[in-house]
N, C-alpha and C positions, 0 to 999 in steps of 0.2 A: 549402613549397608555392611552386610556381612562379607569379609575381607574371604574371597576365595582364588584358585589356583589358576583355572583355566580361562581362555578366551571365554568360552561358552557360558562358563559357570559363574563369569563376574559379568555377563551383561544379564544373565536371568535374576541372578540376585538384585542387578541396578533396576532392569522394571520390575520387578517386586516392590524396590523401595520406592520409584514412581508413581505404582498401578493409583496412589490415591492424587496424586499431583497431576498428572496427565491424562489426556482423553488417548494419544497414542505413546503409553511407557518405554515397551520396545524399541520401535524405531525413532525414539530422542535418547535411547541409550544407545542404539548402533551409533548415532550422529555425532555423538559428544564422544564415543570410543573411538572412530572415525578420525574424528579432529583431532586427539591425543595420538593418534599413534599412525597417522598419515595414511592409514589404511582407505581403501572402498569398502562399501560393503559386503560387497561378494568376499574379500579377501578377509574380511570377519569370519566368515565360512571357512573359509579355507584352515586358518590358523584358530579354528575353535578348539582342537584339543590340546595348544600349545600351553604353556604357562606363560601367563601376562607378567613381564619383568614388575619390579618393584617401583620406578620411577614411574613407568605409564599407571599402573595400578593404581598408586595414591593421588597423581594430577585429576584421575577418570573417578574417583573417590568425591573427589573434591567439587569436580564439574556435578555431581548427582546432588549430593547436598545442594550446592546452589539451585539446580535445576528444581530439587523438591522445595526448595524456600521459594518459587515463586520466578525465577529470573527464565527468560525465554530462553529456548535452544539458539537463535539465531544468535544473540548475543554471545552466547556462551561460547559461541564458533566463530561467532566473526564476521558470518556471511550468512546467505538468504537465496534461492535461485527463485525468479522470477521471469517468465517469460522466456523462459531458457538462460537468462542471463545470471551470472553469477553475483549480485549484490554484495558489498558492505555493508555491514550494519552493526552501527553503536544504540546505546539506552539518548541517542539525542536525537533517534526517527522510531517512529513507527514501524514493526515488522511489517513488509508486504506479504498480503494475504494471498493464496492464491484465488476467491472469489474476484480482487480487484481487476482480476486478468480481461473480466469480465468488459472492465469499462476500458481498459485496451482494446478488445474486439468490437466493440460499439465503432469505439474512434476511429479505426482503419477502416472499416465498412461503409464510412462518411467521407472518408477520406482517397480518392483512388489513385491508383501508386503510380500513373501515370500523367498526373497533374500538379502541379507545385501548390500547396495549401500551406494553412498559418494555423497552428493551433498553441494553447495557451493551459495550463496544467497547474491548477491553482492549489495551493499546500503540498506539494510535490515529495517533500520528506525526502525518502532516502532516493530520490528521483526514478524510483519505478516506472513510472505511467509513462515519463515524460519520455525514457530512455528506450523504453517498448518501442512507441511512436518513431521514434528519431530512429530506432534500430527497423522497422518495417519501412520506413515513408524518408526515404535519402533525401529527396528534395523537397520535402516538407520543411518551413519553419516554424521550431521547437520553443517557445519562450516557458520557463517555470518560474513560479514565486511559489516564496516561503518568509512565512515571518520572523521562523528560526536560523541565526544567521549559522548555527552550529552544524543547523538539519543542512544548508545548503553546501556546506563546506564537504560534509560526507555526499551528497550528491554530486559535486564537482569532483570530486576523488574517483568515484563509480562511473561519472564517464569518462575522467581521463583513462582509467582501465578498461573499459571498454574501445576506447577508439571513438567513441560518441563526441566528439569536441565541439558540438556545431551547435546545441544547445545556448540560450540566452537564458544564463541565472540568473531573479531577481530577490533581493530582499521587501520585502514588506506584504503589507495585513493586505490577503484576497487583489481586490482592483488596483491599489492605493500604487502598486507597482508599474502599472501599464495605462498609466493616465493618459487619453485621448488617442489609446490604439485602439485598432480591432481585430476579429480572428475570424476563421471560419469554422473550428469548432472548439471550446471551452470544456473541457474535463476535468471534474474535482473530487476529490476523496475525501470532503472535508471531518473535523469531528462531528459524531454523532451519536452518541451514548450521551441520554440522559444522564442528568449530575446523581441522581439517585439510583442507579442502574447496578442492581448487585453486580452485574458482569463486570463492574470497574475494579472490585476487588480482587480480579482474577487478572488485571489489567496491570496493576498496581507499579510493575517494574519500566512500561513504558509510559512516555512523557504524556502528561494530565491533554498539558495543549493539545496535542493531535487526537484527541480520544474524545473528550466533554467540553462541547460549547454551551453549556448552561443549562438551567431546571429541564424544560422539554425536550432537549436534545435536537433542535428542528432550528435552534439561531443559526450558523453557518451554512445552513440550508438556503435558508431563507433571505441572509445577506448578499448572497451569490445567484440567487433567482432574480430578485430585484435590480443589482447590478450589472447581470448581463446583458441585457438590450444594448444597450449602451457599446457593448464593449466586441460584438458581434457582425458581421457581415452581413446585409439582407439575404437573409436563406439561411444562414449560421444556425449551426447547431449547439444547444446544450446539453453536457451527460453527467448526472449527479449518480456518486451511488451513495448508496442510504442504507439503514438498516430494516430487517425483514419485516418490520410490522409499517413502514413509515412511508410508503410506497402511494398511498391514498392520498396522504398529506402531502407529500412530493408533488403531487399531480395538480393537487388545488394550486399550492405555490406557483406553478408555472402556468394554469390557466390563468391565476388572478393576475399575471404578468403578460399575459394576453400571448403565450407561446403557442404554437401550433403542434399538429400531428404528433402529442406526448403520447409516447408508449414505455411501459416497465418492461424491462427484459428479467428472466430466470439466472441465478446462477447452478454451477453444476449441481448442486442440493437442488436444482429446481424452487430454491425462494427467491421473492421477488430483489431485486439488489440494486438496478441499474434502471434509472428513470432519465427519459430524455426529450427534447422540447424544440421546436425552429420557430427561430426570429421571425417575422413578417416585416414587410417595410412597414407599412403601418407602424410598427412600433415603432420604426428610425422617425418618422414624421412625426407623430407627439412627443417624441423627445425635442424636436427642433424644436415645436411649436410654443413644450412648455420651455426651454430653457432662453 
C-alpha cells in the first residue's frame, strides 16, 4: 500500500490495495483504521483531511497486509457485533455471520418470552446463538456444547462481558455433552462446506473444524438430525442452518427422522439458510420401544 498523508487518502489507498481481497474493501478498511486509532466511523469523516500520525499509519499498514493475505476483519480487531452484541473473537471460533441471525430469530419465535423454556446450541463457537437467546429469553435455560475446549473458553469470556452468566458450557462432540437430557428447542450452526468446496480457500484463516465435516458437507447435518429425537421434548423443535443449496437435503434428513411441520426459512439475501423440524411423540415411543 502506497504510504500517503491524510485520513482520507490512506483509507482509499488501503481499499485500493483490498478491492481484489474483499467483497466490501472500504468498510474493512474504515474497521481496521477504526480499531487502530479508537475512532468511529463517522469521526473517520470528520478527521479525513487530517494527517494520520506515523505510529497509527504503519500499525493500519500492517492490519491491510494481513487483511489482504487472507486473515478476517474480525480477528484483526478483536471483536464481531452480532445480534447487537459486541463479540470476542479469536482464529479458535468461527466469525458469526450475520445470516446466522437468522436461526436466532427462528429460536425466539418458538420460544415465548413469557414462558420458561430449555434450549440447547450445539457447536456454539464463539457463543453467538447461544447468547442472542439468553440475551432475548431471561428465563430461558441456555445449555451450549462445543468440542473445542479453546472455542468454549472465548465464549465464556463473551458472556462474562456480557452480563450473560446463566448459560451452562459444555465440552464435547454434538450430543455426547447432554447425555439423557432434553430441550425444547435445539439449534445448530454446524460445519457445512464440502471438504472440496473452493470457498474453503477463502476460508483458510478460520478453524477447518467449524467449517468442513467431510466430502458432502451434509455429516454434521446428518449426525444431529438423527440424534435429536432423543434429546427433544414431545413438540420440541429442530433448527439447522445449512448452506444455500443444501436446503432439499436438510428436509429429507428430518423427514427420514420422521420430524414434522419442516419449513426452510430465507435469509436476508432471500437464500434458503434455516431448515426446521417438530419432534412428534411418536418418535419418543420408538425410541423406548427400540431401546
Amino acid at each position: 500500500m502506497t504510504t500517503t498523508s491524510t485520513v482520507a487518502e490512506s483509507l482509499r489507498g488501503a481499499a485500493q490495495t483490498l478491492a481484489m481481497h474483499s467483497d466490501s474493501p472500504r468498510l474493512d478498511a474504515e474497521l481496521l483504521l477504526c480499531g487502530v486509532t479508537g475512532w468511529s466511523r463517522a469521526a473517520l469523516i470528520v478527521h479525513g483531511g487530517e494527517a494520520l500520525a506515523a505510529a497509527p499509519r504503519t500499525a493500519f499498514e500492517q492490519l491491510i497486509a494481513r487483511r489482504a493475505a487472507g486473515a478476517p476483519v474480525a480477528y484483526l480487531t478483536g471483536s464481531r457485533e452480532f445480534w447487537s452484541l459486541s463479540l470476542c473473537v479469536t482464529p479458535d471460533v468461527l466469525v458469526p455471520r450475520p445470516e446466522t441471525e437468522l436461526l436466532v430469530e427462528q429460536a425466539l419465535a418458538l420460544m415465548p418470552g413469557d414462558a420458561p423454556r430449555s434450549a440447547l446450541d450445539l457447536g456454539t463457537g464463539s457463543g453467538a446463538v447461544a447468547l442472542a437467546i439468553a440475551c432475548e429469553r431471561p428465563h430461558a435455560k441456555v445449555t451450549a456444547v462445543d468440542v473445542s475446549p479453546a472455542a468454549l473458553t472465548v465464549a465464556a469470556h463473551n458472556a462474562r462481558t456480557l452480563g450473560l452468566t446463566r448459560i451452562d458450557w459444555r465440552t464435547g462432540s454434538w450430543f455426547d455433552a447432554v447425555a439423557g437430557e432434553r430441550f425444547d428447542v435445539i439449534v445448530a450452526n454446524p460445519p457445512y462446506v464440502a471438504a472440496a468446496d473452493p470457498a474453503l480457500e477463502r476460508l483458510a484463516a478460520e478453524p477447518a473444524l467449524a467449517l468442513t465435516p467431510g466430502p458432502t458437507g451434509l455429516e454434521a447435518l446428518d449426525v444431529i438430525a438423527r440424534g435429536a429425537a432423543r434429546h427433544l421434548h414431545t413438540g420440541g423443535w429442530l433448527l439447522l442452518e445449512h448452506g444455500i443449496d443444501q436446503a432439499p437435503a436438510v428436509s429429507r434428513l428430518l423427514a427420514d427422522q420422521r420430524f414434522e411441520c419442516i419449513r426452510t426459512f430465507v435469509d436476508f439475501s432471500d437464500r434458503p439458510r434455516v431448515t426446521v423440524g417438530r419432534v412428534h411423540s411418536s418418535h419418543h415411543s420408538s425410541h423406548q420401544e427400540n431401546s
